[in-house]
PDB file of N, CA, C and O in Angstrom:
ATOM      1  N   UNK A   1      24.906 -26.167  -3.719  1.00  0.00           N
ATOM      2  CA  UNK A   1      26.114 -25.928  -2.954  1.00  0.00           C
ATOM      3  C   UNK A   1      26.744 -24.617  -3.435  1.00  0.00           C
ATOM      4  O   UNK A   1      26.942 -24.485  -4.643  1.00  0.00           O
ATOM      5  N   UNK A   2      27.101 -23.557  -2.513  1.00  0.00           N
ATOM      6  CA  UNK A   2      27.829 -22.592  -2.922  1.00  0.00           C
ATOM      7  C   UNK A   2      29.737 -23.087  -3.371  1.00  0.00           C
ATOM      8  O   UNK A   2      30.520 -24.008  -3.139  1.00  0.00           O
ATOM      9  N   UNK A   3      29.709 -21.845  -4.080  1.00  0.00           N
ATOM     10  CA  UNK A   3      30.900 -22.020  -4.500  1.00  0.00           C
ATOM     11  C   UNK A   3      31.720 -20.630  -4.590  1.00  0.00           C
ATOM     12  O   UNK A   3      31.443 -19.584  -4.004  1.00  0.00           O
ATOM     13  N   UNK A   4      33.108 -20.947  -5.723  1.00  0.00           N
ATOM     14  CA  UNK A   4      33.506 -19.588  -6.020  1.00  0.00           C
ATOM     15  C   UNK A   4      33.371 -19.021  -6.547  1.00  0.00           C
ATOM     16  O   UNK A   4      33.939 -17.929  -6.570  1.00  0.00           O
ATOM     17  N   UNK A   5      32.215 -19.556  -7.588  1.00  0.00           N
ATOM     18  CA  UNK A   5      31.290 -18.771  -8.370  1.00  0.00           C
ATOM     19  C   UNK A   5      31.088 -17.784  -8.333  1.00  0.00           C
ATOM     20  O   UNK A   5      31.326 -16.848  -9.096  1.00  0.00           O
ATOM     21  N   UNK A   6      30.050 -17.980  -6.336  1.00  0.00           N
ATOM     22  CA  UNK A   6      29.142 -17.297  -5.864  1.00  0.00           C
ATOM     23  C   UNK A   6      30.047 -16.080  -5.326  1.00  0.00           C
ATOM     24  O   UNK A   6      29.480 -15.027  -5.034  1.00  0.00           O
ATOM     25  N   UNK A   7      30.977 -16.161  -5.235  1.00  0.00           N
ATOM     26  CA  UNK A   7      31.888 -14.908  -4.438  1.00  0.00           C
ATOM     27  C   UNK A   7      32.034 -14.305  -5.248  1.00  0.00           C
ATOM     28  O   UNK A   7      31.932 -13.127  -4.908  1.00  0.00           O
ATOM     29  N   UNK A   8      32.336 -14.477  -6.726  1.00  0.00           N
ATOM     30  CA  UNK A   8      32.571 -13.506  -7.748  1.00  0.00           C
ATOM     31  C   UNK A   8      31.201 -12.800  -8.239  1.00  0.00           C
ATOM     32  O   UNK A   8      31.325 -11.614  -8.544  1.00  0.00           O
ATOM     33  N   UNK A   9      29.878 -13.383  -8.360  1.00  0.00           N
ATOM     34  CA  UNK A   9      28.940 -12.557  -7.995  1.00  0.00           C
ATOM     35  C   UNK A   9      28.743 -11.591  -7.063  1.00  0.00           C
ATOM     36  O   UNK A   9      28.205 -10.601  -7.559  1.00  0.00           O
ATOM     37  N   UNK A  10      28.997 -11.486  -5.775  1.00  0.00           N
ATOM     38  CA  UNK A  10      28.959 -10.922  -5.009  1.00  0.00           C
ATOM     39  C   UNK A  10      29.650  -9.611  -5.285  1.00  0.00           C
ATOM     40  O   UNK A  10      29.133  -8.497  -5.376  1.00  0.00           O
ATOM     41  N   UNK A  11      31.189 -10.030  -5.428  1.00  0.00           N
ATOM     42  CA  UNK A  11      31.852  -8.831  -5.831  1.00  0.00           C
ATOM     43  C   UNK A  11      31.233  -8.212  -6.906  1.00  0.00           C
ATOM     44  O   UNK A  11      30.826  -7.094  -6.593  1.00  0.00           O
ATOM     45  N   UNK A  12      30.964  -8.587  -8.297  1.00  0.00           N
ATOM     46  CA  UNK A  12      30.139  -7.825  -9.324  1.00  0.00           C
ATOM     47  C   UNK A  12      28.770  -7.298  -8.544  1.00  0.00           C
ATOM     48  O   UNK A  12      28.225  -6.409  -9.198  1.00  0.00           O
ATOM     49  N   UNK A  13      28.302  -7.519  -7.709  1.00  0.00           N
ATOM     50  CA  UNK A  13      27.164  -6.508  -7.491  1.00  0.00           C
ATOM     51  C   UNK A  13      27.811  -5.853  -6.587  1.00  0.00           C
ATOM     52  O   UNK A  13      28.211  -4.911  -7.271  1.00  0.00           O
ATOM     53  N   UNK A  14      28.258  -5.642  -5.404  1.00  0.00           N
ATOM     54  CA  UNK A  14      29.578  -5.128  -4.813  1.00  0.00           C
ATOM     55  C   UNK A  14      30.161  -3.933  -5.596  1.00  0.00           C
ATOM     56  O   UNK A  14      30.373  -2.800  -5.166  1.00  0.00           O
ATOM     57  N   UNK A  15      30.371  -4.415  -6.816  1.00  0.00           N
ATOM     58  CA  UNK A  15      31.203  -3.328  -7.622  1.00  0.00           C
ATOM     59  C   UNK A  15      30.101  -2.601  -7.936  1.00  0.00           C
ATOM     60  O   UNK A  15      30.337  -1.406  -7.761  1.00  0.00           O
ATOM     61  N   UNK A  16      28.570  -2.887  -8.475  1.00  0.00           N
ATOM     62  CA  UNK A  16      27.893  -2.043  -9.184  1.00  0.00           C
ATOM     63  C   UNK A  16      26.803  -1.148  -8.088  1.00  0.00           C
ATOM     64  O   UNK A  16      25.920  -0.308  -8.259  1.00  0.00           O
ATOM     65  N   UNK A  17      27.307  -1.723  -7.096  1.00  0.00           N
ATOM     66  CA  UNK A  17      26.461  -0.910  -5.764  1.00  0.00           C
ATOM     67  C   UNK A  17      27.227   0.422  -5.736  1.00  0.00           C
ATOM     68  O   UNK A  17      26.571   1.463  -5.758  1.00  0.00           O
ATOM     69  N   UNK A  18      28.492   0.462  -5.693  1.00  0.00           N
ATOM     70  CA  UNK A  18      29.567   1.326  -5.485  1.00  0.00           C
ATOM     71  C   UNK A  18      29.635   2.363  -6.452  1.00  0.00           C
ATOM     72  O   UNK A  18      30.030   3.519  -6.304  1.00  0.00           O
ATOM     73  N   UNK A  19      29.082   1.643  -7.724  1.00  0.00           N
ATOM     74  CA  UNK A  19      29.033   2.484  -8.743  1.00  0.00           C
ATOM     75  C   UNK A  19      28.311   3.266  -8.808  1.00  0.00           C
ATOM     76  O   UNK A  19      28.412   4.389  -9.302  1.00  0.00           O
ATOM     77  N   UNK A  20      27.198   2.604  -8.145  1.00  0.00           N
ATOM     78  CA  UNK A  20      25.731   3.550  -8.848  1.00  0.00           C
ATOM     79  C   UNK A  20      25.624   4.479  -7.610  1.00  0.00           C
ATOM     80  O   UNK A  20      24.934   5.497  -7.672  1.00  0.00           O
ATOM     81  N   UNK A  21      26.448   4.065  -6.248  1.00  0.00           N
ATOM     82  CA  UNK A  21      26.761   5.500  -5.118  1.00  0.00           C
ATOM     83  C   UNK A  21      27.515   6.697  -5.878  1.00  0.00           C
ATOM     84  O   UNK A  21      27.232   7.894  -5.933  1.00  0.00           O
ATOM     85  N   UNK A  22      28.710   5.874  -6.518  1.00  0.00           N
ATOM     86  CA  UNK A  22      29.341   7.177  -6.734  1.00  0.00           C
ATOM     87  C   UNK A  22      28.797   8.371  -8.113  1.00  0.00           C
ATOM     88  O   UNK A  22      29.056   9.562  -8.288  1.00  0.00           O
ATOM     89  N   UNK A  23      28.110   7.564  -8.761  1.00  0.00           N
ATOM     90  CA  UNK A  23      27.306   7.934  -9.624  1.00  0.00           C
ATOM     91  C   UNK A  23      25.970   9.253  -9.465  1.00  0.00           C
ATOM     92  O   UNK A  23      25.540  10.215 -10.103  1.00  0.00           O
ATOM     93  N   UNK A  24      25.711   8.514  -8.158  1.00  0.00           N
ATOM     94  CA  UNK A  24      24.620   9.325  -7.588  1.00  0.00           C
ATOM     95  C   UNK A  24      24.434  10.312  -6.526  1.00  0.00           C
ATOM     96  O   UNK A  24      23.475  11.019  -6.213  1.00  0.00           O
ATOM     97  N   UNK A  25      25.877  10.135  -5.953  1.00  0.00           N
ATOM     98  CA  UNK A  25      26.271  10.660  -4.801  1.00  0.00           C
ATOM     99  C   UNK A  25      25.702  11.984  -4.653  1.00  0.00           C
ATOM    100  O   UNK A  25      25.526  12.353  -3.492  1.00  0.00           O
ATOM    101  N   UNK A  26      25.304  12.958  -5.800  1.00  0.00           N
ATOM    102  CA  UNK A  26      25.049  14.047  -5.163  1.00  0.00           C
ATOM    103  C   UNK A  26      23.321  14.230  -5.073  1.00  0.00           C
ATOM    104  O   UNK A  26      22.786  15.022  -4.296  1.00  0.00           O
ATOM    105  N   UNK A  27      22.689  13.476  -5.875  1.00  0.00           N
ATOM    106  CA  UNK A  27      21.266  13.218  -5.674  1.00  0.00           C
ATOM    107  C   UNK A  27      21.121  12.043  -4.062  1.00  0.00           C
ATOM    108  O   UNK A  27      20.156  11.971  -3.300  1.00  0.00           O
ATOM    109  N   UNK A  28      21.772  11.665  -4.025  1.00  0.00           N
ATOM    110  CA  UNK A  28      21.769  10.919  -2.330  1.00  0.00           C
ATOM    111  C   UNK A  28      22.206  11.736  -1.495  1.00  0.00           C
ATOM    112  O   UNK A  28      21.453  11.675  -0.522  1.00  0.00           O
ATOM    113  N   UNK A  29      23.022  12.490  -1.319  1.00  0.00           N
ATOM    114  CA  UNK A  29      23.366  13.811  -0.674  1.00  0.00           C
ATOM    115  C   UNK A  29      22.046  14.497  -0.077  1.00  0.00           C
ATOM    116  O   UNK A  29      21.636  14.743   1.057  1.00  0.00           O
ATOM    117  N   UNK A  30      21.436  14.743  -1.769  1.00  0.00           N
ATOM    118  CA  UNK A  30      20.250  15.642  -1.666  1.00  0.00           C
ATOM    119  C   UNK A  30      19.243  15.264  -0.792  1.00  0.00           C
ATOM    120  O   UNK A  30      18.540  15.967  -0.066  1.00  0.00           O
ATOM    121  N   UNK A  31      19.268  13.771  -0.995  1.00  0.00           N
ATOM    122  CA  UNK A  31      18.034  13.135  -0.733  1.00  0.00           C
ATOM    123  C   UNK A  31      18.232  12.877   1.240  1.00  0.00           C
ATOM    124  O   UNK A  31      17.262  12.928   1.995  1.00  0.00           O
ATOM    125  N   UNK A  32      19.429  12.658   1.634  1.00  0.00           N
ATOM    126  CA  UNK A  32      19.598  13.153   2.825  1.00  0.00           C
ATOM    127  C   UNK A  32      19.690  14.240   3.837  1.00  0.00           C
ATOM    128  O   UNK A  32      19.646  14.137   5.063  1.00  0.00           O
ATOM    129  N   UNK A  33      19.828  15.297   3.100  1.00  0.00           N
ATOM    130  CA  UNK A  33      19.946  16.878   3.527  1.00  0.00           C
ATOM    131  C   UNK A  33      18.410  16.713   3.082  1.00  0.00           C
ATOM    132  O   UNK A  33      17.999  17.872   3.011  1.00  0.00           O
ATOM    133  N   UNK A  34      17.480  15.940   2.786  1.00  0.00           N
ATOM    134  CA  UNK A  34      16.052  17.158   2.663  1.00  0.00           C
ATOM    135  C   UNK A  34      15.094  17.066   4.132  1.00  0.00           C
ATOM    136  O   UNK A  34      15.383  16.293   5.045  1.00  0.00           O
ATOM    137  N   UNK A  35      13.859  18.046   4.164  1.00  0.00           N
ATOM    138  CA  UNK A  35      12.886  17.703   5.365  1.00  0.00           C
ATOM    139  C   UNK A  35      12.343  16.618   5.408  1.00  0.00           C
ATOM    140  O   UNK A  35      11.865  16.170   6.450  1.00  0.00           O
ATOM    141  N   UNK A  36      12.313  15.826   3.957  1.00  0.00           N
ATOM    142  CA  UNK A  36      11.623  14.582   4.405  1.00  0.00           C
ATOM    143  C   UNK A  36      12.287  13.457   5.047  1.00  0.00           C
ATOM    144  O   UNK A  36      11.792  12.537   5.698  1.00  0.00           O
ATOM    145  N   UNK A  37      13.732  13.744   4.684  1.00  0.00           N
ATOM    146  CA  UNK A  37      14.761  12.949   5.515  1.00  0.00           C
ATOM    147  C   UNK A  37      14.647  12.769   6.976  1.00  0.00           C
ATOM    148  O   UNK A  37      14.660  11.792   7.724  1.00  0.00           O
ATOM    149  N   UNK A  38      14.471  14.692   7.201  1.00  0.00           N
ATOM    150  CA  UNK A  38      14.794  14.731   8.484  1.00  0.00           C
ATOM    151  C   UNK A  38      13.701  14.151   9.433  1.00  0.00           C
ATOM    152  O   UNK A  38      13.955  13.543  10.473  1.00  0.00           O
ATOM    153  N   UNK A  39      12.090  14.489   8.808  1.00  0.00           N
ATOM    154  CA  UNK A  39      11.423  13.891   9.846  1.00  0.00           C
ATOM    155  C   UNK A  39      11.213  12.494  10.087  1.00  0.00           C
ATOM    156  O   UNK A  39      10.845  12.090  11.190  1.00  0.00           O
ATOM    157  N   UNK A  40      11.449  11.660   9.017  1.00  0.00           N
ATOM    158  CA  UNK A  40      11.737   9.959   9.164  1.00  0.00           C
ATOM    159  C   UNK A  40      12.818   9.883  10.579  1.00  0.00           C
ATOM    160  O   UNK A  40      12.651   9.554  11.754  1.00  0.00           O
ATOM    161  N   UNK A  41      13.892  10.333   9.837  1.00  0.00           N
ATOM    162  CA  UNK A  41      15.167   9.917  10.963  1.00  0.00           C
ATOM    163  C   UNK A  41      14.693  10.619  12.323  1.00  0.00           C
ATOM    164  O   UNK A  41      15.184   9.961  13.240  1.00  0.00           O
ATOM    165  N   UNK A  42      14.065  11.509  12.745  1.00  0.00           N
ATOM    166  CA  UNK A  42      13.479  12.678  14.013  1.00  0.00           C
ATOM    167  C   UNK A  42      13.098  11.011  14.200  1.00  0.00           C
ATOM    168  O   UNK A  42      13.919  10.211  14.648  1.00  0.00           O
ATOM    169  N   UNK A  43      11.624  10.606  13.753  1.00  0.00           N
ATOM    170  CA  UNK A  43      11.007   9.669  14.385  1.00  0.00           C
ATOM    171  C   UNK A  43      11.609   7.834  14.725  1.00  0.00           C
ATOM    172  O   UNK A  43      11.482   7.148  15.739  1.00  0.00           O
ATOM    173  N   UNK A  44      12.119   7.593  13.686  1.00  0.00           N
ATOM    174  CA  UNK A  44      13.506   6.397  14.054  1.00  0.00           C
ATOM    175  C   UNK A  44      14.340   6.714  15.053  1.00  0.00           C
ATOM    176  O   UNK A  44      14.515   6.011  16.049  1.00  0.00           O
ATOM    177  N   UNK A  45      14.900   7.811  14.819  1.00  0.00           N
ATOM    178  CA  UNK A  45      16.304   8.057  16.056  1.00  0.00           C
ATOM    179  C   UNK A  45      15.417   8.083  17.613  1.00  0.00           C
ATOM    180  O   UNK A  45      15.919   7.662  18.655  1.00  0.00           O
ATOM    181  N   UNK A  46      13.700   8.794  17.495  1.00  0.00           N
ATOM    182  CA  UNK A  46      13.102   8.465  18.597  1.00  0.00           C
ATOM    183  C   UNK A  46      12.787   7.643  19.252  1.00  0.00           C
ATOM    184  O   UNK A  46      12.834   7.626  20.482  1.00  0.00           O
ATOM    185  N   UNK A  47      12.281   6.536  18.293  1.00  0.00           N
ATOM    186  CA  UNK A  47      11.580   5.381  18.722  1.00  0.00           C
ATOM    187  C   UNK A  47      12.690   4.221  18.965  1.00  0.00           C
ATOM    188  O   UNK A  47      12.330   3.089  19.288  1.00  0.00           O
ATOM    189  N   UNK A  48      14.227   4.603  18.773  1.00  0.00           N
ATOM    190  CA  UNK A  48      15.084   3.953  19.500  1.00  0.00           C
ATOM    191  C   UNK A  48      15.399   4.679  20.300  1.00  0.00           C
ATOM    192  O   UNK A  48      14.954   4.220  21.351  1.00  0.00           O
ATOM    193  N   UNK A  49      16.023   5.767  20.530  1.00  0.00           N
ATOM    194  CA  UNK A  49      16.049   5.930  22.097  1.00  0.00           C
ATOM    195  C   UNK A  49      15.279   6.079  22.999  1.00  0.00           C
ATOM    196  O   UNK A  49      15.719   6.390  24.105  1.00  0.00           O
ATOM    197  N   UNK A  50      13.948   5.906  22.794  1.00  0.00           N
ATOM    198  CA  UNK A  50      12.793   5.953  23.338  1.00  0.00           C
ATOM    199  C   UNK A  50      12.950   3.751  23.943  1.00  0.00           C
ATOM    200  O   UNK A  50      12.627   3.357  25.064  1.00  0.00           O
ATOM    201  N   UNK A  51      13.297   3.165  23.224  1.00  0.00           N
ATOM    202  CA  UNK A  51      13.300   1.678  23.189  1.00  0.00           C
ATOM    203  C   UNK A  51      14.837   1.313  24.146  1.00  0.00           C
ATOM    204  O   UNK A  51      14.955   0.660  25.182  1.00  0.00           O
ATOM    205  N   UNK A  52      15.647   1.865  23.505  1.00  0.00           N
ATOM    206  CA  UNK A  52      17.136   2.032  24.550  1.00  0.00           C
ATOM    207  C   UNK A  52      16.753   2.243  26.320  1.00  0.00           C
ATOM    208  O   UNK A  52      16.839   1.505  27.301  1.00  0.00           O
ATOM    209  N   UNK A  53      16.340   3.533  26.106  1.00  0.00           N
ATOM    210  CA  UNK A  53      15.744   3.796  27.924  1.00  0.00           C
ATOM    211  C   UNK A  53      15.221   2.995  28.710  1.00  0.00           C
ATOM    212  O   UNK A  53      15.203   2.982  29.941  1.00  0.00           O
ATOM    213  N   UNK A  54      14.586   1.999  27.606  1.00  0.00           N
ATOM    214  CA  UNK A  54      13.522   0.929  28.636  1.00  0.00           C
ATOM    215  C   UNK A  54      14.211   0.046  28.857  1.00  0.00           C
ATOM    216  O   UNK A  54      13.918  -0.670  29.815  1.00  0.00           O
ATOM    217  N   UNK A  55      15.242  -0.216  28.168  1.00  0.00           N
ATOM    218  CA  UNK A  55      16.542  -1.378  28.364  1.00  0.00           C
ATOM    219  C   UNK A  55      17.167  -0.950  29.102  1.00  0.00           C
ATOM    220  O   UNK A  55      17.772  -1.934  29.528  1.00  0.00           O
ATOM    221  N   UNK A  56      17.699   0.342  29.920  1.00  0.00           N
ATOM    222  CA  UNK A  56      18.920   0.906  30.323  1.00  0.00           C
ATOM    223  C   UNK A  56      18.220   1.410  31.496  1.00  0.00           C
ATOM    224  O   UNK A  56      17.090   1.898  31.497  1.00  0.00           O
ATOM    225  N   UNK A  57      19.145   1.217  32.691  1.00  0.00           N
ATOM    226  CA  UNK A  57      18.880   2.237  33.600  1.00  0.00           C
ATOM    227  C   UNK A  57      18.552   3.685  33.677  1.00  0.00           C
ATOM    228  O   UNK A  57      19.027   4.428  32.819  1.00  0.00           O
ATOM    229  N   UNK A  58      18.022   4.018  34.329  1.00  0.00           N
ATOM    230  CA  UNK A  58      17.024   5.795  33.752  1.00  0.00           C
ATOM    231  C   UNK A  58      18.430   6.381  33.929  1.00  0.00           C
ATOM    232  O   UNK A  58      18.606   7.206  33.032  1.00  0.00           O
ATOM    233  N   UNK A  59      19.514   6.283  34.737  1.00  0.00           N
ATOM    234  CA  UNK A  59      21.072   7.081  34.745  1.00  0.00           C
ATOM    235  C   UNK A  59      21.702   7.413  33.450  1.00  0.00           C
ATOM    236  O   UNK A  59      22.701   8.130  33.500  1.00  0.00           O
ATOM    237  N   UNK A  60      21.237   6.966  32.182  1.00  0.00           N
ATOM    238  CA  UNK A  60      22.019   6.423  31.016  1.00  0.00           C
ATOM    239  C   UNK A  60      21.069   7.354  30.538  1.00  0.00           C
ATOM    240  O   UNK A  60      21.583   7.736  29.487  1.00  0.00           O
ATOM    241  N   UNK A  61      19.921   7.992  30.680  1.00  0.00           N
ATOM    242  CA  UNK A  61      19.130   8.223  29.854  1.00  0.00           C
ATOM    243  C   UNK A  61      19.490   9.484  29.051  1.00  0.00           C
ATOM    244  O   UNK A  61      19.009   9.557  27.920  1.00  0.00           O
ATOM    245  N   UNK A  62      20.374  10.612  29.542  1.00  0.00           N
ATOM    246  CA  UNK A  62      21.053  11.214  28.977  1.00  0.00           C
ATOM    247  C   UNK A  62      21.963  11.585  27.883  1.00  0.00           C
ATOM    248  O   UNK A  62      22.042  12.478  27.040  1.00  0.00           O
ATOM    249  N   UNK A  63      22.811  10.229  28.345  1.00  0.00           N
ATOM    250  CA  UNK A  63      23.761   9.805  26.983  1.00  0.00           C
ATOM    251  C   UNK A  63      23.011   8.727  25.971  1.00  0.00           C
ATOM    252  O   UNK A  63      23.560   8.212  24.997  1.00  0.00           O
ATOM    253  N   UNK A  64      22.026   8.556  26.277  1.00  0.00           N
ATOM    254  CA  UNK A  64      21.166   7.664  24.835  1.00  0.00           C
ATOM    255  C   UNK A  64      20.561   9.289  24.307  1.00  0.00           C
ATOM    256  O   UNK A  64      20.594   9.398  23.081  1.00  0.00           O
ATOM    257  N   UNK A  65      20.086  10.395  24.967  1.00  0.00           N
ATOM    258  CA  UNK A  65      19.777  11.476  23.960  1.00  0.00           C
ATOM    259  C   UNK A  65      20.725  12.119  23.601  1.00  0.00           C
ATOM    260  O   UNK A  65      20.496  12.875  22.657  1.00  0.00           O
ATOM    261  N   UNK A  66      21.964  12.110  24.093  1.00  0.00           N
ATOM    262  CA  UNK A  66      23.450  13.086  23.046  1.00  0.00           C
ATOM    263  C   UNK A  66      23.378  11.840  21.816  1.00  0.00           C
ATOM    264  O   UNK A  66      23.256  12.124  20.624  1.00  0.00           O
ATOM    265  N   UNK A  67      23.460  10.667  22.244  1.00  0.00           N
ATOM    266  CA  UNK A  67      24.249   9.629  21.264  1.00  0.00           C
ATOM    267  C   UNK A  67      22.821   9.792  20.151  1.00  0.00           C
ATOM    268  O   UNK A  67      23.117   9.711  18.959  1.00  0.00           O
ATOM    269  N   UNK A  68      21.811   9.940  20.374  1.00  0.00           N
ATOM    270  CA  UNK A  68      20.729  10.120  19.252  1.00  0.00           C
ATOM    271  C   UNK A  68      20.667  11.329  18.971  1.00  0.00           C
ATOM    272  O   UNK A  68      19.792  11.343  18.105  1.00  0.00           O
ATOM    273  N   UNK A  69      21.108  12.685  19.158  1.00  0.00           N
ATOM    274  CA  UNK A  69      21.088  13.949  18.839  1.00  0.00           C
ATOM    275  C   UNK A  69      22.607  14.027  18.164  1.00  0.00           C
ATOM    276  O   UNK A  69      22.794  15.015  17.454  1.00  0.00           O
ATOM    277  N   UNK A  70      23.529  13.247  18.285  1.00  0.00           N
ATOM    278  CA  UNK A  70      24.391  13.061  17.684  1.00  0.00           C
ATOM    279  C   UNK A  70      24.532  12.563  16.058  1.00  0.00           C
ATOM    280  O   UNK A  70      25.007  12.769  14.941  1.00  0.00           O
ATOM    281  N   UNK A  71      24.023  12.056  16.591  1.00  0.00           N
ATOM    282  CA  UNK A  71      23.114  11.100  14.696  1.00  0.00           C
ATOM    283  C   UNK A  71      22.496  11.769  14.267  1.00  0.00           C
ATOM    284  O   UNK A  71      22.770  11.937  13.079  1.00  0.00           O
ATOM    285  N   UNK A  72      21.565  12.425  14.671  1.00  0.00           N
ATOM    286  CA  UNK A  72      20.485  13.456  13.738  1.00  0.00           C
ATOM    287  C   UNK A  72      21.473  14.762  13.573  1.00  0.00           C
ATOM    288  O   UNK A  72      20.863  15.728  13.115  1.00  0.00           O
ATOM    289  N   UNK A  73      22.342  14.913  13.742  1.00  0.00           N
ATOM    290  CA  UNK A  73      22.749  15.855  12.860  1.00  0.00           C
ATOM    291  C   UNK A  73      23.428  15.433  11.848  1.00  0.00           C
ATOM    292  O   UNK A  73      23.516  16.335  11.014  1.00  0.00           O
ATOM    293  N   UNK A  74      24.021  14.355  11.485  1.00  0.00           N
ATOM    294  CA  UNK A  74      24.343  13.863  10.244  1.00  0.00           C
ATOM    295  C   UNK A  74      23.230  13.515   9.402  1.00  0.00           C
ATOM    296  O   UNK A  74      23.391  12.486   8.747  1.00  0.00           O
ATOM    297  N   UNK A  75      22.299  14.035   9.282  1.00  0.00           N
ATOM    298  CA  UNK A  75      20.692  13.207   8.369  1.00  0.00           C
ATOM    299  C   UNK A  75      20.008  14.560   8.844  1.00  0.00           C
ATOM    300  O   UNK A  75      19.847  15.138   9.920  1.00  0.00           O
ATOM    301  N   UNK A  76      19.748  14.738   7.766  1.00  0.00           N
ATOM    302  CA  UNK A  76      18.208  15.915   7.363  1.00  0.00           C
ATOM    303  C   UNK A  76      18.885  17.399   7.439  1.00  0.00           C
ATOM    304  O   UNK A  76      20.075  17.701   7.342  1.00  0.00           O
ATOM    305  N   UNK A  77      17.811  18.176   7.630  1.00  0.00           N
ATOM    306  CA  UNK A  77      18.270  19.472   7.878  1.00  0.00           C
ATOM    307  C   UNK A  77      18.213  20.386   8.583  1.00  0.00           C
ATOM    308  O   UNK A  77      18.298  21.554   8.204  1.00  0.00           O
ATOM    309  N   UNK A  78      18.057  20.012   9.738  1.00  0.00           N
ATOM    310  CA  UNK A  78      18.534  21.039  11.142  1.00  0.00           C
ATOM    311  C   UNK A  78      19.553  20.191  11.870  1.00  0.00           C
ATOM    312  O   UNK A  78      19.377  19.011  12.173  1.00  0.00           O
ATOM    313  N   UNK A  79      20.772  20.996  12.153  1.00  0.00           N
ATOM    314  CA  UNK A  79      21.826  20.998  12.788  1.00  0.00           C
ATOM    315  C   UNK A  79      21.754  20.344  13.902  1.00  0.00           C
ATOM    316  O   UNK A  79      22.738  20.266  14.637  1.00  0.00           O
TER     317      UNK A  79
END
């Protein structure tokens, strides 16, 4: 049976997740600004809006590529 144990665990890893971001923040930075970032996320951000389109009327198909060209500029390194 859970308890309130279990919530105070949570928060202690909670806390040490947070830690080890802020800790690392600029090697995770790095590790997002690099090319290898970028071509993972190129091919994810594809293969969902590539998966979106087939769900959506072809009218939409536009704003599923701003809303995914939107995202890839926050991840990797071309603008």
């Amino acid at each position: 049976m859970e308890g309130v144990g279990d919530m105070g665990a949570l928060d202690d890893l909670t806390k040490k997740a947070q830690d080890f971001v802020e800790e690392n923040k600029d090697t995770i930075n790095e590790a997002l600004n690099s090319e290898q970032a970028e071509d993972i996320s190129d091919k994810v951000l594809d293969g969902i809006a590539e998966a979106a389109k087939k769900v959506t009327p072809d009218e939409h198909d536009a704003k599923v590529d701003d809303v995914r060209d939107k995202i890839d500029t926050s991840i990797g390194t071309e603008p």
